[in-house]
C-alpha distance (Angstrom), angle and dihedral (degrees) to the residues before:
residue distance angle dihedral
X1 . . .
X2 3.65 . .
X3 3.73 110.2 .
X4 4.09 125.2 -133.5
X5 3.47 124.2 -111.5
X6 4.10 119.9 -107.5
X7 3.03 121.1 -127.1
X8 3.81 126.2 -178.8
X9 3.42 113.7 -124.6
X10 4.21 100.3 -141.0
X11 3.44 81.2 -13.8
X12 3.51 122.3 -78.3
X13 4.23 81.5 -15.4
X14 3.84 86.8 158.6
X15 4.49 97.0 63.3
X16 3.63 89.0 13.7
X17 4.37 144.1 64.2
X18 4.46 90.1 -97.0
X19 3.76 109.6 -117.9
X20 3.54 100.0 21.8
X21 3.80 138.0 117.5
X22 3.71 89.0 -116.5
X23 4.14 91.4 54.7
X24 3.39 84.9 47.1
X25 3.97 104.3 52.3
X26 4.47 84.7 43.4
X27 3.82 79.0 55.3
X28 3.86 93.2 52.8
X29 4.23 91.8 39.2
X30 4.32 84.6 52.9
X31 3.74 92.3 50.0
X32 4.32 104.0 -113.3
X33 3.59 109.6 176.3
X34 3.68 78.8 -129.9
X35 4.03 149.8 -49.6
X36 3.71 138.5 -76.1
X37 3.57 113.4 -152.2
X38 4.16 144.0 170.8
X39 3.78 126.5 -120.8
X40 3.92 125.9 -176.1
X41 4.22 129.3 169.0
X42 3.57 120.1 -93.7
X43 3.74 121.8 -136.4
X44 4.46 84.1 -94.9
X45 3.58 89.4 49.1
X46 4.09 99.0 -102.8
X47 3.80 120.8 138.2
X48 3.43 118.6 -119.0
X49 3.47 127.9 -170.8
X50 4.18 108.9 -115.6
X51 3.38 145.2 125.2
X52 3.91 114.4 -147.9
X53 4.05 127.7 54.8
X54 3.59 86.0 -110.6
X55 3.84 143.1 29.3
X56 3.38 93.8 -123.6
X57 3.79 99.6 107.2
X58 3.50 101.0 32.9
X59 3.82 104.3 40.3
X60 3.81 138.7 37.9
X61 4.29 86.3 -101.0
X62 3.61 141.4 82.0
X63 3.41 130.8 -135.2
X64 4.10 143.1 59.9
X65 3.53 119.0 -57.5
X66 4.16 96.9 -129.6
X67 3.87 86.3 52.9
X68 4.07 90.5 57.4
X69 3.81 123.4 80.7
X70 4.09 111.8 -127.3
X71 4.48 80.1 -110.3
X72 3.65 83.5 57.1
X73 3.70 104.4 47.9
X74 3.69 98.1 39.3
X75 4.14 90.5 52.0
X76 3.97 90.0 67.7
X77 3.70 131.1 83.0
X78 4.19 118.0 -107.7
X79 3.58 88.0 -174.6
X80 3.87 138.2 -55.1
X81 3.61 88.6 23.3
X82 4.13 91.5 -57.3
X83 4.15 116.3 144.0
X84 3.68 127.4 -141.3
X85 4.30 100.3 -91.9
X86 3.82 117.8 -139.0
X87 4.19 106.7 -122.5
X88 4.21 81.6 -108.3
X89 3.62 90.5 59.0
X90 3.98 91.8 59.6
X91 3.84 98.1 34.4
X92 3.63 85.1 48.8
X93 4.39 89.6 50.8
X94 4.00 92.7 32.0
X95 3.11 117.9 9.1
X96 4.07 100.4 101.0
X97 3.61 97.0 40.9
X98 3.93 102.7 38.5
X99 4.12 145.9 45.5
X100 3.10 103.1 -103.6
X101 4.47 116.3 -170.9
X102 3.76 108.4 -164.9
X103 3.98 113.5 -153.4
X104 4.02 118.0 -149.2
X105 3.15 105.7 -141.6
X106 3.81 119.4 -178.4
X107 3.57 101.2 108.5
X108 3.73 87.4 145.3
X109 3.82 92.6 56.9
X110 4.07 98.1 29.4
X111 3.94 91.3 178.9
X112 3.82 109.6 46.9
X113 3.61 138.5 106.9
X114 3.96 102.9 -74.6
X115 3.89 100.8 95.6
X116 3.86 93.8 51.4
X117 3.96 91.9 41.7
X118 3.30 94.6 47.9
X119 3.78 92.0 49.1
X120 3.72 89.8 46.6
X121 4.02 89.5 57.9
X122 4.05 91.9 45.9
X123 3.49 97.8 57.4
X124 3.82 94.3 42.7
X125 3.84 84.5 52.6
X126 4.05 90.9 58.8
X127 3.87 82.5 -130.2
X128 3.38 111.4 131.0
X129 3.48 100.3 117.4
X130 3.98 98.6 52.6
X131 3.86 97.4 43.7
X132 4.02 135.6 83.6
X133 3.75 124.4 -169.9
X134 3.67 122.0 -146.9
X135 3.47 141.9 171.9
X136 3.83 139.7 158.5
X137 3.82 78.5 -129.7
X138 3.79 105.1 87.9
X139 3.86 96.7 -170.9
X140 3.29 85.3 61.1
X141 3.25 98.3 66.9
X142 3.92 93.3 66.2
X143 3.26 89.7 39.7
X144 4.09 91.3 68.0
X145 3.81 97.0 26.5
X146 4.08 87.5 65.6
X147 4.15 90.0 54.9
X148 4.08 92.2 34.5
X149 4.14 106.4 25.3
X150 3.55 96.9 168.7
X151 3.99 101.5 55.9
X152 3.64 115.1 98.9
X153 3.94 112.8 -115.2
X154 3.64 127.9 -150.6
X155 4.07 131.0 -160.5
X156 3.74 115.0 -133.9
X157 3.76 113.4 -152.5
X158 3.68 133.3 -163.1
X159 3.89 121.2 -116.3
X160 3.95 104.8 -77.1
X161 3.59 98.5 19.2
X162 3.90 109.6 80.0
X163 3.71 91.3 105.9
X164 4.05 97.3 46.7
X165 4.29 101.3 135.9
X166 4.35 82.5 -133.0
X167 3.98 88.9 86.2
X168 3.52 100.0 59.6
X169 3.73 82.0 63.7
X170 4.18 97.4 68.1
X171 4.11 125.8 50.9
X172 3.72 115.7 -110.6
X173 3.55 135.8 147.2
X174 3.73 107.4 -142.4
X175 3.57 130.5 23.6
X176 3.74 115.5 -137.3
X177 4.04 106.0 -158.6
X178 3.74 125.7 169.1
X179 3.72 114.0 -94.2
X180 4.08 97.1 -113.1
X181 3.85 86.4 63.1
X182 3.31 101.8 53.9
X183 4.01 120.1 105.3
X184 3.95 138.5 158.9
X185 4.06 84.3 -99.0
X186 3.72 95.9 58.3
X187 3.60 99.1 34.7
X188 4.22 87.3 51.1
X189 4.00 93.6 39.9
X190 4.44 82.9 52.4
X191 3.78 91.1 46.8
X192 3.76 88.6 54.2
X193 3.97 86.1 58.1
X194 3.48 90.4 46.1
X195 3.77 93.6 -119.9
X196 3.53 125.3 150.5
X197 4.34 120.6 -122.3
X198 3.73 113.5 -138.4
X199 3.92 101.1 176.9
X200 4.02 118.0 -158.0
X201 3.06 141.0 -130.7
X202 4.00 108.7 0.0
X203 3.70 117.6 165.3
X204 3.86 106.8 150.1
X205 3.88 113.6 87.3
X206 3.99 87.7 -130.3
X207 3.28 92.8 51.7
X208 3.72 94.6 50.5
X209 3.72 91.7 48.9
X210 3.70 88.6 53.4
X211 3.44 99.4 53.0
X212 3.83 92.4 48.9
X213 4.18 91.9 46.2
X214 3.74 73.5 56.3
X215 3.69 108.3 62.4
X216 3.94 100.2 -119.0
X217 3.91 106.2 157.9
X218 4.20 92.2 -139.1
X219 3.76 146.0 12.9
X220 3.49 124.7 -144.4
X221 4.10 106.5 -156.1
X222 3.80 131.6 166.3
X223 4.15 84.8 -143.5
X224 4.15 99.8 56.4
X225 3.89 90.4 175.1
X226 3.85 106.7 42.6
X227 4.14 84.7 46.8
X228 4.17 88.4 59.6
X229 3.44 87.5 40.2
X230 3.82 84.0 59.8
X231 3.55 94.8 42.3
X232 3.71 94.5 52.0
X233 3.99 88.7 63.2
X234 3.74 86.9 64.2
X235 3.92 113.6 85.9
C-alpha cells in the first residue's frame, strides 16, 4: 500500500504553539512530509502566518489581525515566547527542503490584497514546485493562480460538501475535503480528474488508517508523529 503524506496541520499544532516557527521545526524533528499553515494581511500590507481574525486566542493581545501593523503583531507572545512569522520568514527556513500548503485566509475581507501578495512572495521564493495554495475561498484560487500560474492549487471544502457539482466549475489540482466526507466513490470519481486528495484534520489512529486504506494522497494532522506511527502499522 502506498502510504499518505503528513502534513502538519499548523505545524506540529498538537506538541507545539500552531503556526509558529517552533511548531514548525517539532514538525521537521517528527518527520512531516511538510506543513499546512494560515496567512492573513496586516494593517501595512505584510503576510503573516495566522489562523484567526484576531490574536486574541493565539497570542497574549487583543484585537484583529488586519487592524495590527506587522511591528505590532510580531511584539506579542504566540506561546512560549514564539512571535507571529511573516510567510518569508518560513519559506526562507523551509521552503527548499519541505511541502509547504499555504492557507488564504481572509474570509472576512474576500477581495483584498492576500492572493496577489502571497503570489508575489512565492515566486520570489523560487518555490513553485514545493508549495500548494488553498483556501475555502474558491475565487481565490484564480485570483493567485493569475500572479503565480505554476503553483498547484487546492479547494478546501466544508464537511458535507466535497461532492457539491459548483467545483467542477474552477481549476485546481487537489481537492482538500474534510476527513468525514471522504469515501471510495469520491476519492475514485477525483482520481478520474486527476486531482490530488489532501484530507484534514485527522487525529484518531482509525481514522488515519482509513484514510490511507483509502487512497488519499496526504493527511493534514495536528499530531505529525503519532499519525506515522499509525501508518507504519499498515503493511
Amino acid at each position: 500500500m502506498k502510504k499518505p503524506k503528513i502534513i502538519a496541520h499548523r505545524g506540529a499544532s498538537g506538541r507545539a504553539p500552531e503556526n509558529t516557527m517552533a511548531a514548525f521545526r517539532l514538525a521537521m524533528d517528527q518527520q512531516a512530509d511538510g506543513i499546512e499553515l494560515d496567512v492573513m494581511l496586516t494593517k501595512d500590507g505584510q503576510v503573516v502566518v495566522i489562523h484567526d481574525d484576531t490574536v486574541d486566542r493565539t497570542t497574549n493581545g487583543f484585537g484583529k489581525v488586519r487592524e495590527l501593523s506587522l511591528v505590532a503583531l510580531q511584539n506579542l507572545d504566540a506561546g512560549n515566547g514564539e512571535h507571529i512569522p511573516t510567510l518569508q520568514e518560513v519559506l526562507d527556513t523551509f521552503g527548499d527542503q519541505w511541502l509547504i500548503n499555504i492557507e488564504l485566509k481572509n474570509y472576512a475581507t474576500p477581495f483584498d490584497a492576500l492572493p496577489v501578495a502571497t503570489a508575489q512572495i512565492v515566486r520570489r521564493a523560487g518555490l513553485t514546485d514545493t508549495v500548494i495554495i488553498s483556501s475555502f475561498n474558491p475565487f481565490n484560487l484564480p485570483r493567485f493562480r493569475r500572479n503565480c500560474p505554476k503553483v498547484k492549487l487546492g479547494l478546501l471544502t466544508v464537511p458535507g460538501k466535497a461532492n457539491l457539482w459548483l467545483w467542477r466549475l474552477f481549476r485546481f489540482d487537489a481537492l482538500h475535503p474534510h476527513y468525514e466526507d471522504v469515501n471510495a466513490d469520491l476519492v475514485t470519481s477525483e482520481k478520474a480528474r486527476q486531482k490530488q486528495i489532501n484530507v484534514w484534520t485527522v487525529d484518531d489512529p482509525d481514522d488515519i488508517r482509513r484514510m490511507a486504506a483509502l487512497g488519499v494522497d496526504s493527511i493534514i494532522t495536528n499530531f505529525p508523529q503519532e499519525t506515522r506511527a499509525a501508518l507504519e502499522t499498515l503493511v
